[in-house]
FIZARO-720370 format. One line per 2 residues: number of its first residue (from 1); their letters; for each residue x, y negated, z negated of N, C-alpha, C. Coordinates in nm, 4 decimals. Layout:
BEGIN
NUM = a = X:Y:Z:X:Y:Z:X:Y:Z ~ ... .
This chain:
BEGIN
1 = xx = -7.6510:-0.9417:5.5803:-7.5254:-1.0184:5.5932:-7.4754:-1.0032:5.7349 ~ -7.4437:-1.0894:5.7691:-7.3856:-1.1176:5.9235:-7.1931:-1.0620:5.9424 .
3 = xx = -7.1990:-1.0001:6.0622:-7.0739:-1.0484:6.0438:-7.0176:-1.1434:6.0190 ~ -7.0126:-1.2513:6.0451:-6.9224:-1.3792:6.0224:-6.9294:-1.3982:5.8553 .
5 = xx = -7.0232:-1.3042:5.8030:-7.0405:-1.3605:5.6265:-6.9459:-1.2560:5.5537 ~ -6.8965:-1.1939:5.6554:-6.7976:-1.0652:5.6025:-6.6476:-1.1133:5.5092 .
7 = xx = -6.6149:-1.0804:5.4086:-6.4759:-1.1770:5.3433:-6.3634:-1.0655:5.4547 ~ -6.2877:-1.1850:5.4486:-6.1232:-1.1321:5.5349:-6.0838:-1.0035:5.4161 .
9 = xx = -6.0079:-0.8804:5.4970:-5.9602:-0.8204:5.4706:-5.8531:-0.8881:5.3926 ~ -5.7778:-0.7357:5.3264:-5.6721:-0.8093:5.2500:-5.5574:-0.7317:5.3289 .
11 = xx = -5.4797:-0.7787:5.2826:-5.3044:-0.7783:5.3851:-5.3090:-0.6171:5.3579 ~ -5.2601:-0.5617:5.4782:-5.2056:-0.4112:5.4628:-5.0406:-0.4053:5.4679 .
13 = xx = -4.9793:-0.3032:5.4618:-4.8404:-0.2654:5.5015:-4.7991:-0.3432:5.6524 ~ -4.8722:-0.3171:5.7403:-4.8404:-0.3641:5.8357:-4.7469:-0.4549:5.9092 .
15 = xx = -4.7249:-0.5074:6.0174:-4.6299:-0.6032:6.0655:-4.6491:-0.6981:5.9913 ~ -4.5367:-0.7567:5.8879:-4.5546:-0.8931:5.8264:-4.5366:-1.0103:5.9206 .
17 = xx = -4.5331:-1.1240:5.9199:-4.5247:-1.2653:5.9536:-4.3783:-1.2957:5.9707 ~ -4.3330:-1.3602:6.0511:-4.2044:-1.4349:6.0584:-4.1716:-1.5541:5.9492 .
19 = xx = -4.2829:-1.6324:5.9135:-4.2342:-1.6517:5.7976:-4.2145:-1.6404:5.6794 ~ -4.3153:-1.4740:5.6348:-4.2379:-1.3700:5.5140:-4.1231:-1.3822:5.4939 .
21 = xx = -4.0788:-1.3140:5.6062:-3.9911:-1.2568:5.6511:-3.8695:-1.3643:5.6604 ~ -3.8831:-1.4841:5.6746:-3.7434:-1.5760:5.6408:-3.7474:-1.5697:5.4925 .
23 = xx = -3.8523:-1.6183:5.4385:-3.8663:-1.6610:5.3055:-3.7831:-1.5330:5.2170 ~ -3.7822:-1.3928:5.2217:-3.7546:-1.2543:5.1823:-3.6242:-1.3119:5.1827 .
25 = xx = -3.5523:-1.3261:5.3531:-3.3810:-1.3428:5.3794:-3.3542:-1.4398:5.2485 ~ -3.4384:-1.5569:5.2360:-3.3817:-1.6570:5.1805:-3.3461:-1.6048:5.0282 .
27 = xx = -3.4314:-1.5472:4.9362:-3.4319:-1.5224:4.8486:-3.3055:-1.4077:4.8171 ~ -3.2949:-1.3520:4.9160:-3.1536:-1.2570:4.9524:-3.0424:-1.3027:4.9195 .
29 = xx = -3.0335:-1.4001:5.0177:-2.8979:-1.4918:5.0191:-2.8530:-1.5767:4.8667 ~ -2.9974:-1.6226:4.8243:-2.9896:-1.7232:4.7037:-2.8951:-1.5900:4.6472 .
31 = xx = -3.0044:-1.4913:4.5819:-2.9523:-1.3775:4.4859:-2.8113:-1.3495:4.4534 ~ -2.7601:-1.2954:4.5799:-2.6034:-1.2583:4.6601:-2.5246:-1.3912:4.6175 .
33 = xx = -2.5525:-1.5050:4.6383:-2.4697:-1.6429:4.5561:-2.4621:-1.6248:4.4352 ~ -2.5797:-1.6037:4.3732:-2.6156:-1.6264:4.2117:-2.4942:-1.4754:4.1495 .
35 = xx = -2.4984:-1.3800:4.2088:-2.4398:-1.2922:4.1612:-2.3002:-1.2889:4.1758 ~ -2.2459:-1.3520:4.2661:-2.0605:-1.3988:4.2872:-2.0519:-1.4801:4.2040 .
37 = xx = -2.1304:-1.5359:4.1818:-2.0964:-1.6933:4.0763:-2.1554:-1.6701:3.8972 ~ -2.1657:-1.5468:3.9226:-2.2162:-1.5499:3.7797:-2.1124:-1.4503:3.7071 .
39 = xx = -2.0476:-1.5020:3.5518:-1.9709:-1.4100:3.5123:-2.0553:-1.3185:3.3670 ~ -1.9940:-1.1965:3.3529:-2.0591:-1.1021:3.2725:-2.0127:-1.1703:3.0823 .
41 = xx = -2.1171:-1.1741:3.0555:-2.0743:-1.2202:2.8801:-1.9791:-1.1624:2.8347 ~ -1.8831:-1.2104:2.7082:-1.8170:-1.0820:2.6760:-1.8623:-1.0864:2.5165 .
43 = xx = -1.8802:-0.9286:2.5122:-1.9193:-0.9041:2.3793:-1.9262:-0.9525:2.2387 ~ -1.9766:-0.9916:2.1855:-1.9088:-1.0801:2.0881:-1.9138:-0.9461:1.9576 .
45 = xx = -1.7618:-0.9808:1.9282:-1.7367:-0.9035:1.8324:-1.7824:-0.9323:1.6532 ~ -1.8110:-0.8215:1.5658:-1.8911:-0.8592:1.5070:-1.7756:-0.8870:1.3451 .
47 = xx = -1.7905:-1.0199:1.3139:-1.6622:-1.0435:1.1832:-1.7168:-0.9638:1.0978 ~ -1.5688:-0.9329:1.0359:-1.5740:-0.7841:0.8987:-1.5821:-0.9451:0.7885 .
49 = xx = -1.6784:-0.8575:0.6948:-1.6472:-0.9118:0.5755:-1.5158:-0.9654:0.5425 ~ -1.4895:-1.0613:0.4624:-1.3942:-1.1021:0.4010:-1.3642:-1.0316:0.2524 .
51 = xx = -1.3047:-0.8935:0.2157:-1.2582:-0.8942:0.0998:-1.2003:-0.9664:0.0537 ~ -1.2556:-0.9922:-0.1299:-1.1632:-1.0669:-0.2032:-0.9862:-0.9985:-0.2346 .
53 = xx = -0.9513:-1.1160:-0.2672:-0.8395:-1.0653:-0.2939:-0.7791:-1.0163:-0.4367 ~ -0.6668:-0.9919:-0.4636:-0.6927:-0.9391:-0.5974:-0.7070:-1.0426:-0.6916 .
55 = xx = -0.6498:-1.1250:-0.7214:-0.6374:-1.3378:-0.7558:-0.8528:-1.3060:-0.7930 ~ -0.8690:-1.2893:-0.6768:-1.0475:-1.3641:-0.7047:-1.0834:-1.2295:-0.7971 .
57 = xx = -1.0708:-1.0731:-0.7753:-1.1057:-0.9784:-0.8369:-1.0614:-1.0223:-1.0043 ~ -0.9130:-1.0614:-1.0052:-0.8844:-1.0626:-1.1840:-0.9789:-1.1427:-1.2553 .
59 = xx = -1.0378:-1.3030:-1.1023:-1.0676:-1.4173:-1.1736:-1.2289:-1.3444:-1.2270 ~ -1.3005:-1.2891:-1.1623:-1.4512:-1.2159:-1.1687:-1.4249:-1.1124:-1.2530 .
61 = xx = -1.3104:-1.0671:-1.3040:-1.3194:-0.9743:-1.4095:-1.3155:-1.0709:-1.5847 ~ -1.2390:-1.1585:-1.5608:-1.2271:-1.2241:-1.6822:-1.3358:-1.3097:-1.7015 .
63 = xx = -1.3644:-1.3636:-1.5992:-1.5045:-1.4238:-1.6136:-1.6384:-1.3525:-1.6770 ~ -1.6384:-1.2246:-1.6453:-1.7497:-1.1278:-1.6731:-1.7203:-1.0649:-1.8226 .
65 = xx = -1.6140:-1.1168:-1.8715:-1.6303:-1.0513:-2.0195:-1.6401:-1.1549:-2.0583 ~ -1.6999:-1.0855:-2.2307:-1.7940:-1.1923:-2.3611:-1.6524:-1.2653:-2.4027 .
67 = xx = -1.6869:-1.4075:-2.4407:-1.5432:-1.4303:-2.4877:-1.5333:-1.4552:-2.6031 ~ -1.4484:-1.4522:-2.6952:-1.3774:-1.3953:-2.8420:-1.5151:-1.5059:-2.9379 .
69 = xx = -1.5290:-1.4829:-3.0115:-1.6185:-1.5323:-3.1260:-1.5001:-1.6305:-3.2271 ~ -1.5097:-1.7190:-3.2785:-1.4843:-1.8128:-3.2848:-1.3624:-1.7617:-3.3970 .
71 = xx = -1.4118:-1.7028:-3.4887:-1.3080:-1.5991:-3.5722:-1.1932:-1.5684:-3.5215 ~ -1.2260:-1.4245:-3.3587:-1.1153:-1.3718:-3.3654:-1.0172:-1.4552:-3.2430 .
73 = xx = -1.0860:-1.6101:-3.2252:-1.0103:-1.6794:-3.0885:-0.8894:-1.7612:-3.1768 ~ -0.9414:-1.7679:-3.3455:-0.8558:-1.8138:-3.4477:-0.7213:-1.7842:-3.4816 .
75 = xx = -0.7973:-1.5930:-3.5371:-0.6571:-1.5012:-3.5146:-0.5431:-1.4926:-3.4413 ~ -0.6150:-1.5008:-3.3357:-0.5631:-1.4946:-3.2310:-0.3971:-1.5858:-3.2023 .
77 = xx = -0.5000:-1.7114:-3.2282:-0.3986:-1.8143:-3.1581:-0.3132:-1.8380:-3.2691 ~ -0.3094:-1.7878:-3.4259:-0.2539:-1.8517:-3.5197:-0.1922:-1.7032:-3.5553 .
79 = xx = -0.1513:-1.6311:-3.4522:-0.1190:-1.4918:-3.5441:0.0349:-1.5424:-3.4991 ~ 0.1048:-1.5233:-3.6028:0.2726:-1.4985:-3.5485:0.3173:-1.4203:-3.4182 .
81 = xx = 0.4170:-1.4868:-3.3658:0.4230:-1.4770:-3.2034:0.5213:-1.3298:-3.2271 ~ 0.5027:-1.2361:-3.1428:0.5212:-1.0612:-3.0610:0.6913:-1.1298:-3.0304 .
83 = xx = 0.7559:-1.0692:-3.0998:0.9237:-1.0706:-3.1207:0.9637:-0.9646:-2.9818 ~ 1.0319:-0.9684:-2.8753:1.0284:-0.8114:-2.8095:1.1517:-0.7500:-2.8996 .
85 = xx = 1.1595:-0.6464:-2.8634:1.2569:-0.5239:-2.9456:1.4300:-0.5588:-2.8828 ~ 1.5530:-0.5700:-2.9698:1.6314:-0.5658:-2.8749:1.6578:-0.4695:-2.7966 .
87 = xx = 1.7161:-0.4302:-2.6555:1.7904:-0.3788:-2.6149:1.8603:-0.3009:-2.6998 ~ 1.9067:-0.1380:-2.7163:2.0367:-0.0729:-2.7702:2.1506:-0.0796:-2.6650 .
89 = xx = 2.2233:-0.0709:-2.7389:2.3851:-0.1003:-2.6567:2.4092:0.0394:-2.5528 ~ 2.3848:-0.0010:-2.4202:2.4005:0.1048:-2.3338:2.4791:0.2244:-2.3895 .
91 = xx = 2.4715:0.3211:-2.3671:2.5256:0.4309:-2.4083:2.6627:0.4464:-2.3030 ~ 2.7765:0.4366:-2.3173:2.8929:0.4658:-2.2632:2.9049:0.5837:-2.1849 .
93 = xx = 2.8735:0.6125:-2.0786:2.9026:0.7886:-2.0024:3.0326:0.8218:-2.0211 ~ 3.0236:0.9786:-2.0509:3.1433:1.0136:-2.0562:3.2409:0.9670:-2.1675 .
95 = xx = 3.1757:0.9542:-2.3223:3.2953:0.8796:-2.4238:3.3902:0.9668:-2.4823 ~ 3.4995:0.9252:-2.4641:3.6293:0.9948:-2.4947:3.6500:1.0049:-2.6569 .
97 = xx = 3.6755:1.1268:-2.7361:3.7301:1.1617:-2.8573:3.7983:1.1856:-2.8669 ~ 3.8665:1.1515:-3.0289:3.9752:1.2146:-3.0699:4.0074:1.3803:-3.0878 .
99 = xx = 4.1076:1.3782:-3.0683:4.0881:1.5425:-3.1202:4.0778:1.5573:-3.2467 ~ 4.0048:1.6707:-3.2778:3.9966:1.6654:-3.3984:4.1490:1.7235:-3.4704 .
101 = xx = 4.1118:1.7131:-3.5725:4.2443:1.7716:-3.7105:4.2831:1.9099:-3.6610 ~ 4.1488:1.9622:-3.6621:4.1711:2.1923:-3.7045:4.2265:2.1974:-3.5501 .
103 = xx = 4.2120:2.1724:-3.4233:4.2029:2.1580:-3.3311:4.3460:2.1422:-3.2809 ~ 4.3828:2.0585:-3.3228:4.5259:1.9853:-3.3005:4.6800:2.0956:-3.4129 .
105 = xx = 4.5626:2.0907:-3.5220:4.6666:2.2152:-3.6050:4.6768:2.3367:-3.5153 ~ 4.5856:2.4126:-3.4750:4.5820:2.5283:-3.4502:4.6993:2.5012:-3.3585 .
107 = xx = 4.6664:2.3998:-3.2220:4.7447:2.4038:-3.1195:4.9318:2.3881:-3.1671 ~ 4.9408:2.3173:-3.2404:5.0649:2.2644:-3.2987:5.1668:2.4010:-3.3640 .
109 = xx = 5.0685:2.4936:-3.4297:5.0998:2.6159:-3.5019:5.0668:2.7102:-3.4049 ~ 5.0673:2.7225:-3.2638:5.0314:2.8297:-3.2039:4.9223:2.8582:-3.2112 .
111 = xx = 4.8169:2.8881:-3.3120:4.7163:2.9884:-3.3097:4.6172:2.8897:-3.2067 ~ 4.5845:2.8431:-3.1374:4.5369:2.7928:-3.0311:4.5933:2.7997:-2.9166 .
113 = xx = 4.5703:2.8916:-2.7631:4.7016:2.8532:-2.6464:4.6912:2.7467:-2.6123 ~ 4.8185:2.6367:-2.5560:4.7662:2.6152:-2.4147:4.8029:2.6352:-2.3180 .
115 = xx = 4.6453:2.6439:-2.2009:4.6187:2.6739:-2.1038:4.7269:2.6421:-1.9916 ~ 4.7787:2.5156:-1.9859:4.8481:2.4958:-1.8841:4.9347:2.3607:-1.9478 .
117 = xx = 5.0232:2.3346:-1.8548:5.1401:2.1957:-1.9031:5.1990:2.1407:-1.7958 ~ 5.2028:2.0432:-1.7447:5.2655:1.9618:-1.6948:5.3310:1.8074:-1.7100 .
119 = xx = 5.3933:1.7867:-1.6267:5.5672:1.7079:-1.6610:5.5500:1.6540:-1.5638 ~ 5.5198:1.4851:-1.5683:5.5119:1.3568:-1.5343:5.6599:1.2910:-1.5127 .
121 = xx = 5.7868:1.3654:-1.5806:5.9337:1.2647:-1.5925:5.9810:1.2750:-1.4165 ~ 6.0169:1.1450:-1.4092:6.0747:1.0855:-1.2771:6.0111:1.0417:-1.1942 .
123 = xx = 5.8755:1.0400:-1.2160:5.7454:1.0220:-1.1423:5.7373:0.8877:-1.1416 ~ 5.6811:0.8080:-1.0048:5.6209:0.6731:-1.0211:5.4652:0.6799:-1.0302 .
125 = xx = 5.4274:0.5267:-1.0761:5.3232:0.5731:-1.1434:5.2380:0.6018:-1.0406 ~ 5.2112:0.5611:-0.9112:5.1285:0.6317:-0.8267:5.1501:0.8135:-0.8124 .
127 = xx = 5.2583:0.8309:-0.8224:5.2686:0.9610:-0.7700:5.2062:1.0701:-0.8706 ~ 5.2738:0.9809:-1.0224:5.2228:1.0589:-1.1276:5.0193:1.0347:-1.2090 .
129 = xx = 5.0054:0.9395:-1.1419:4.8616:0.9455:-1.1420:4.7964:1.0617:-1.0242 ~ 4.8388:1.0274:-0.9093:4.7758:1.1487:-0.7778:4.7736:1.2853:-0.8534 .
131 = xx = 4.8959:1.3332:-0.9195:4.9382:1.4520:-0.9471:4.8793:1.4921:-1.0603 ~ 4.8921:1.4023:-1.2025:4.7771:1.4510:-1.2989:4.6566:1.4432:-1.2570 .
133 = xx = 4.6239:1.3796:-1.1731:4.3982:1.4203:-1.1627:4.4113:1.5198:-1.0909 ~ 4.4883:1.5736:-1.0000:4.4852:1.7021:-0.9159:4.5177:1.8051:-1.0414 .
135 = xx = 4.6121:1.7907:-1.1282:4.6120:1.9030:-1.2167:4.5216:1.9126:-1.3023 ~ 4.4693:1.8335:-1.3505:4.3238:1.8424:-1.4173:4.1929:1.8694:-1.3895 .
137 = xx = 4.1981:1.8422:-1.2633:4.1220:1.8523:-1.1907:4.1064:2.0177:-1.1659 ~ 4.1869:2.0558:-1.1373:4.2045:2.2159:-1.0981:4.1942:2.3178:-1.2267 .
139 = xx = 4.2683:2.2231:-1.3495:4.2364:2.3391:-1.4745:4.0609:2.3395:-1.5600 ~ 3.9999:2.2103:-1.5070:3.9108:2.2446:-1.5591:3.8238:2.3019:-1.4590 .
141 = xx = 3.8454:2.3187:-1.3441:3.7321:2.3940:-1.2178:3.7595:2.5255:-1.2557 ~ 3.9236:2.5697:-1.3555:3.9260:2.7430:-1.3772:3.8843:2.7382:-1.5154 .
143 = xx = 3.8034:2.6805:-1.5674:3.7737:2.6701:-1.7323:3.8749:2.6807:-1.7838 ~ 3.9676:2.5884:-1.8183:4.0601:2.6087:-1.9402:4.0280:2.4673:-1.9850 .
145 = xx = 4.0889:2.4848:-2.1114:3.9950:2.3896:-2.2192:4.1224:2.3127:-2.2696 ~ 4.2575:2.3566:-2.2767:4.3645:2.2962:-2.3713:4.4630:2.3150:-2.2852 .
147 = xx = 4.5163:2.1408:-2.2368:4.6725:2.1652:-2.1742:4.7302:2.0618:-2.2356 ~ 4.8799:2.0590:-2.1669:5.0056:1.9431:-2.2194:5.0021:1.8560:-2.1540 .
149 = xx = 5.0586:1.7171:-2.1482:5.0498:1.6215:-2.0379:5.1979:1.5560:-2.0953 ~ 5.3386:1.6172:-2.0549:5.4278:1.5758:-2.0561:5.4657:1.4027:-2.0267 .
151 = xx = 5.4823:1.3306:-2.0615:5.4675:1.1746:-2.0252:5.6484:1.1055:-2.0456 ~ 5.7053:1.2000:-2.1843:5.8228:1.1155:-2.1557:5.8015:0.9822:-2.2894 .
153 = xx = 5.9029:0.9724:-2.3835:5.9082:0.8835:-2.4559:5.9594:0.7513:-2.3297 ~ 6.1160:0.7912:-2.3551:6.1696:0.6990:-2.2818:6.1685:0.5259:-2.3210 .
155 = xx = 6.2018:0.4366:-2.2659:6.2043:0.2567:-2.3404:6.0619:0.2371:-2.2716 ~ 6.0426:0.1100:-2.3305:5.9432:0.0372:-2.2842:5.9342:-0.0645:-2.1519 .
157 = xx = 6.0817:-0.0547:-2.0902:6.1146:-0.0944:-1.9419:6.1010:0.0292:-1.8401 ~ 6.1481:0.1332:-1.8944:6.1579:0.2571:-1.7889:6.0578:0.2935:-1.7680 .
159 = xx = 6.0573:0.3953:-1.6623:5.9616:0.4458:-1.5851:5.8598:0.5798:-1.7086 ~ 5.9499:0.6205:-1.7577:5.8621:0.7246:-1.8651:5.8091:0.6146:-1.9846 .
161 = xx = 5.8702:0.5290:-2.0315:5.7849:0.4568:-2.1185:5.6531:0.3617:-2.0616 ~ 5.6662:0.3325:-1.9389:5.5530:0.3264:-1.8590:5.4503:0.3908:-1.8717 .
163 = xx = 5.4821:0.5590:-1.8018:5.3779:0.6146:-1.7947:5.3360:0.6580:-1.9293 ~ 5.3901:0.6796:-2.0479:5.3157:0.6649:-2.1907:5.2355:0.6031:-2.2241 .
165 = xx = 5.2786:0.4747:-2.1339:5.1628:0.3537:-2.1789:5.0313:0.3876:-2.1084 ~ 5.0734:0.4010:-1.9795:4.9480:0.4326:-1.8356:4.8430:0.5708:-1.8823 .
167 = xx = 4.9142:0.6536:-1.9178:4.8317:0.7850:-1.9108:4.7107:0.7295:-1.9593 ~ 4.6930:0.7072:-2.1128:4.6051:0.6838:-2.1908:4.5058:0.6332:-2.1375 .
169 = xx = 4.5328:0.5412:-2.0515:4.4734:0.3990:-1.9606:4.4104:0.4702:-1.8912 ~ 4.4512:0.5815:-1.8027:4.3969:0.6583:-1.6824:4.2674:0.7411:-1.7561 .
171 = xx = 4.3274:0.8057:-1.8999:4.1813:0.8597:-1.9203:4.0927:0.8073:-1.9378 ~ 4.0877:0.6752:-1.9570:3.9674:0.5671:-2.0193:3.8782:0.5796:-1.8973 .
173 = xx = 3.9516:0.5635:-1.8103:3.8710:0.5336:-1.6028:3.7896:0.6464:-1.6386 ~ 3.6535:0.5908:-1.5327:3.5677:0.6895:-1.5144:3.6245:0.8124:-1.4296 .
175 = xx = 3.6858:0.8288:-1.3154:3.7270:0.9380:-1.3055:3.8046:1.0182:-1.3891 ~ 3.8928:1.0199:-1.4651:3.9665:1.0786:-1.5550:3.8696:1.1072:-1.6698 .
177 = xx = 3.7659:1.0398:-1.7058:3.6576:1.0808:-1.8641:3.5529:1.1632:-1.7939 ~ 3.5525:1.1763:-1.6544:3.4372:1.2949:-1.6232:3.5030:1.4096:-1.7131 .
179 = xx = 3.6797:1.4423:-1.6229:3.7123:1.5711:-1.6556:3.7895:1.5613:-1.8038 ~ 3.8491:1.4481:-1.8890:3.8928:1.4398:-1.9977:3.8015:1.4203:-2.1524 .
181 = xx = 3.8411:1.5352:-2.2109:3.6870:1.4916:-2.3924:3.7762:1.4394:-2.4801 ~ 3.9078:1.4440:-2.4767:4.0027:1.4129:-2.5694:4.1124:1.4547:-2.6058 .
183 = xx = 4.1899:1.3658:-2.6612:4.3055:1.3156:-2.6273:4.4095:1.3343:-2.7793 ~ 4.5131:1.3413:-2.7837:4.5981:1.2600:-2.8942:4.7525:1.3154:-2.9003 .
185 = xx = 4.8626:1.2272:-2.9658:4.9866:1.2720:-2.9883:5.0167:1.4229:-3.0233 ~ 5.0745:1.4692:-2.9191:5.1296:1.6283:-2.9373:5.2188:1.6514:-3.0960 .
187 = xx = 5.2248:1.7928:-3.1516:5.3380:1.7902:-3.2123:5.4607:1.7888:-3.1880 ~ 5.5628:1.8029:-3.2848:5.7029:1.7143:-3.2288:5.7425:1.8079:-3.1481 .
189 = xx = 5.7339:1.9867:-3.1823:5.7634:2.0964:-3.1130:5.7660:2.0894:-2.9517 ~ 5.6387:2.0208:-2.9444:5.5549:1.9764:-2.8062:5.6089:1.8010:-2.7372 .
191 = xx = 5.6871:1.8462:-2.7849:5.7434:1.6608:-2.7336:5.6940:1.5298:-2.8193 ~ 5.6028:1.5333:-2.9067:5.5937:1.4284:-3.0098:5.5439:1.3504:-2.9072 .
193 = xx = 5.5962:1.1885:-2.9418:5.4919:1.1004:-2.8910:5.5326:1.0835:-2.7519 ~ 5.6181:1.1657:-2.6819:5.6806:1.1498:-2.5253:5.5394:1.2828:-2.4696 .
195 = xx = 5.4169:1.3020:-2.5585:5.3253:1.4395:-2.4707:5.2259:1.4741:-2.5578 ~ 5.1149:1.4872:-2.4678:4.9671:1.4695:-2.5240:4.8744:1.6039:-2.4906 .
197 = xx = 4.8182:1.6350:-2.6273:4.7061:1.7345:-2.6234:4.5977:1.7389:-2.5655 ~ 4.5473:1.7655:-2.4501:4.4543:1.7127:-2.3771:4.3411:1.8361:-2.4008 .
199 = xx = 4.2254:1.7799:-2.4224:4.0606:1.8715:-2.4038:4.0246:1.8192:-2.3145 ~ 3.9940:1.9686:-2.2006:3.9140:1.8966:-2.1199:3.7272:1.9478:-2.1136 .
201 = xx = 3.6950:1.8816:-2.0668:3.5347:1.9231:-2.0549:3.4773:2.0219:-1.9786 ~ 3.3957:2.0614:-2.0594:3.3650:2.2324:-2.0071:3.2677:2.2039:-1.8775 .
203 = xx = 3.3130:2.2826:-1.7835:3.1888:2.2733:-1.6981:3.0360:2.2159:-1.6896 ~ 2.9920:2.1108:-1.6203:2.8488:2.1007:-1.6190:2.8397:2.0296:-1.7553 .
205 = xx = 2.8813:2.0234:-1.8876:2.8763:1.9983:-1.9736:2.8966:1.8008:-2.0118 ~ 3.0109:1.7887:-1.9371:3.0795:1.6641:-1.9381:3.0054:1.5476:-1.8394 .
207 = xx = 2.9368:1.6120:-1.7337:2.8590:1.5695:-1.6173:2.7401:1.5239:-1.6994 ~ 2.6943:1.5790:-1.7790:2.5976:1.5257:-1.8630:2.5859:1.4190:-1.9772 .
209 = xx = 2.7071:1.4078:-2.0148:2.7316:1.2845:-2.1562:2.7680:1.3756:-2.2522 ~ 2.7275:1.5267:-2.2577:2.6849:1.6088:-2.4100:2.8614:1.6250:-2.4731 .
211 = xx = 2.8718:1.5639:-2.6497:2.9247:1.5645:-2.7093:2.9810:1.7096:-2.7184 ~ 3.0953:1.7411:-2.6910:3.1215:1.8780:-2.6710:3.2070:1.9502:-2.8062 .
213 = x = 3.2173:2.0226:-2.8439:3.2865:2.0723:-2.9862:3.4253:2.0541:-2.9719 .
C-alpha cells in the first residue's frame, strides 16, 4: 500500500476549525433563548376521590337489602297506623300545698313553734313585697320551717286588704315557691284571716321539686 492509499486520520482534540467553532456559539445562543422563553410546568395536582354523600350511602344501603315478600309488604301497608303517645302535662316546679290539718292544729294550739313573724300593716305593696322575700328569704337560709305573715284584714279598698289579696299571689311567683311549700289561714289567736301560716322549704330540698312533709 502506498502512501497516498493510506485512509485520513480521524479528528483529534486538537485546534478545531472556525467553523466548529461558530456553529458551537450558535447552538449556545439558540439554547440561552430557548431557556428565557421557556416556562417550568406546574405540577398537576392529583383529584381526591369524590366521597359519597350520606343521601347516596342511605340510597346503596336500601337498595342492597332483600325487599319484603309479598305477605309481609301486605302487613305492612294494611296494619293500623302507630298513634304517638300523648305528652304528660309538664310537671309544675316548685308546687305549692296546703297545709296540712295536724300541722296547722299543732301550730294554732301551740304545740308546734313559730319560728319567726312578721307584720306587713302600713306597707305599700312594693315595700311590703321587697320586705317579705328578704324575710323569707333569710328564715329559710337559718332552717326554720314555720313563720307568721301578718297581712292585715282591713276593706277591700285599703292598703291591708290589698295586701291579703297580693300575698297569696306573690307565693304562686316562681321566686316566692322556690322558698314557700305552703300556705293557709292562721288561727283567730294568730290574726285569723288578716295572717298566714307559712312552710317554708327545707334546704336543697325545694330546689329540687321533692314533695316535702
Amino acid at each position: 500500500m502506498t502512501p497516498r492509499d493510506k485512509p485520513p486520520k480521524a479528528a483529534t482534540d486538537g485546534p478545531q476549525s472556525p467553523e466548529r467553532d461558530r456553529l458551537r456559539l450558535e447552538d449556545r445562543i439558540l439554547w440561552e433563548t430557548v431557556a428565557r422563553t421557556a416556562r417550568p410546568l406546574k405540577p398537576q395536582r392529583r383529584k381526591r376521590p369524590e366521597l359519597p354523600d350520606d343521601f347516596d350511602l342511605w340510597e346503596a344501603e336500601i337498595g342492597a337489602r332483600e325487599p319484603l315478600s309479598p305477605k309481609a309488604e301486605k302487613a305492612a301497608s294494611s296494619g293500623p297506623p302507630v298513634q304517638p303517645k300523648p305528652l304528660g302535662k309538664p310537671r309544675e316546679p316548685h308546687p305549692l300545698h296546703p297545709l296540712d290539718r295536724t300541722t296547722h292544729r299543732k301550730i294554732a294550739k301551740g304545740r308546734l313553734d313559730i319560728d319567726a313573724r312578721i307584720d306587713l300593716h302600713g306597707l305599700t305593696q312594693r315595700e311590703a313585697h321587697n320586705l317579705l322575700y328578704g324575710f323569707l328569704l333569710d328564715a329559710r337560709s337559718r332552717g326554720l320551717r314555720h313563720v307568721l305573715v301578718i297581712t292585715g284584714k282591713g276593706s277591700s279598698s285599703g292598703s291591708e286588704g290589698i295586701l291579703r289579696q297580693a300575698v297569696p299571689h306573690w307565693f304562686s311567683t316562681p321566686a316566692f315557691r322556690i322558698l314557700v311549700s305552703a300556705y293557709e289561714d292562721a288561727a283567730r289567736k294568730h290574726g285569723g284571716h288578716g295572717a298566714l301560716y307559712v312552710r317554708l322549704r327545707r334546704t336543697g330540698l325545694g330546689d329540687l321539686g321533692v314533695k316535702e312533709p
